[in-house]
N, C-alpha and C positions, 0 to 999 in steps of 0.2 A: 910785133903784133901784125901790120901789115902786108907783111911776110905770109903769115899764115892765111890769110883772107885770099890772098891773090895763088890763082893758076898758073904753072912754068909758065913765066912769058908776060904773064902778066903786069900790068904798066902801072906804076906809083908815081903819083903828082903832087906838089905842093906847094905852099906860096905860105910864107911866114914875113912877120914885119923883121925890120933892122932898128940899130939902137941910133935912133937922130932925135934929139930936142924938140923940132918942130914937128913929127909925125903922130903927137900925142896929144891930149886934152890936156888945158892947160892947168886942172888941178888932179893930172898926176903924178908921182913923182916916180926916176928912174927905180928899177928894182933892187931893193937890197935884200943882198941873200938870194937872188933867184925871186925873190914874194913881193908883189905889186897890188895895191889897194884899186880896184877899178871903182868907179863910180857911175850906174845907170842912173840915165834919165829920169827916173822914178824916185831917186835920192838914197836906194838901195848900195851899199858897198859892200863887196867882197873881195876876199885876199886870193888872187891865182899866182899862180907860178908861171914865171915868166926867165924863159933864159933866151941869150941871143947869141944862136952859134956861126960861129964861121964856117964857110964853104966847106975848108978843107978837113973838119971837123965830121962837116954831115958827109961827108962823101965815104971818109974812114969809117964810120958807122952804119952809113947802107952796105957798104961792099961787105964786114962784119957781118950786117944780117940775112946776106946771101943776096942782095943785089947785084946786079953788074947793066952794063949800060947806063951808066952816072953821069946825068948831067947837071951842073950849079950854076946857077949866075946868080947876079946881083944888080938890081937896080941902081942909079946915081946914091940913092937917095935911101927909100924906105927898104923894101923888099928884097929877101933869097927868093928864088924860085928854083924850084929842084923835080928833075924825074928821074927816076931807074928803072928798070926788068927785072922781075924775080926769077932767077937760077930754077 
């Protein structure tokens, strides 16, 4: 989908969490199935989907969706952070 938003050349950013114990509140619990129960402040829960990919996974999948100029890292800790150029 972001593919299609952006102009040849155009630059895609991102920053997703990573799966660590400590980077989470502490009444959530890890995802099963992909579906994770958040709970806001307001004492509202809802169920989102939550997957935690690896580098070399997003990288296969930009390049797939016509990206090229792939860059991943990863933080010690929480975070991927990722850019590409769309083709």
């Amino acid at each position: 989908m972001a593919a299609r938003w952006l102009v040849p050349g155009g630059l895609f950013a991102f920053i997703d969490s990573r799966p660590d114990p400590e980077s989470g509140a502490l009444d959530h619990r890890p995802p099963a199935a992909d579906v994770q129960l958040r709970r806001l402040d307001d004492g509202t829960t809802y169920r989102v989907r939550k997957v935690f990919y690896e580098p070399a996974e997003l990288e296969s999948a930009l390049g797939h969706a016509g990206f090229d100029e792939i860059e991943i890292s990863t933080t010690d800790r929480f975070f991927v952070l990722g850019s590409a150029r769309r083709r």
